[in-house]
N, C-alpha and C positions, 0 to 999 in steps of 0.2 A: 071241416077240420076235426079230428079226433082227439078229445082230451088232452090225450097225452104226449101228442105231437109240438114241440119242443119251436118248430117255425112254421107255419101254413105255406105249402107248395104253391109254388108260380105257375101255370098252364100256359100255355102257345107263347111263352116268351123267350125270344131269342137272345141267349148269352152272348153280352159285346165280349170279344177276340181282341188281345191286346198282341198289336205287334212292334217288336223294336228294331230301328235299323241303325245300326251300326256304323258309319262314313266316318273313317281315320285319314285327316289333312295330314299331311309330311310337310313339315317345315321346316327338314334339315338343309335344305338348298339341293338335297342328291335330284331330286325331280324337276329343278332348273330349266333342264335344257326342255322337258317334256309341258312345264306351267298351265299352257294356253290348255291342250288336251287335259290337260288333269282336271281343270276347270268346266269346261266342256263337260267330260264323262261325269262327275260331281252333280253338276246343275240338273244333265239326265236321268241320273238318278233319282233326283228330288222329286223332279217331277214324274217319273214313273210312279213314287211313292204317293205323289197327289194322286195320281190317276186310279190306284188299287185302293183309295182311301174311295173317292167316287164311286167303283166300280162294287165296290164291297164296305156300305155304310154299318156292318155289323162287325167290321173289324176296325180297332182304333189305333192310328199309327204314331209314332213315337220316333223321331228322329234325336241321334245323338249325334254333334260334328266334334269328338274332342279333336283338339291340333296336339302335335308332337314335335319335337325340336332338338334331334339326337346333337351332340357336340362332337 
């Protein structure tokens, strides 16, 4: 490190990737008749999101479920 050098550089270390997923619940009732499959595709999701957490431990995943509930 060089005197004047302000932080001492990191070598062969891999930057964690922060990634965010975004899953918007609709709890206006308009998704009613569709529930089960919304549920379904939901859960799939999730777990695709575990699996790309597995498949790529240098990227860190971040699930958000807000719900929504138009009147």
């Amino acid at each position: 490190m060089k005197k004047n050098d302000p932080m001492p550089k990191q070598q062969n270390k891999k930057e964690t990737k922060r990634v965010h997923n975004l899953i918007i619940v609709d709890e206006s009732g308009s998704m009613e008749v569709i529930r089960k499959q919304a549920f379904v595709g939901m859960n799939e999701t999730l777990q695709t999101v575990r699996k790309m957490q597995e498949k790529f431990p240098d990227q860190e995943q971040f699930i958000t479920l807000p719900r929504i509930k138009m009147l």
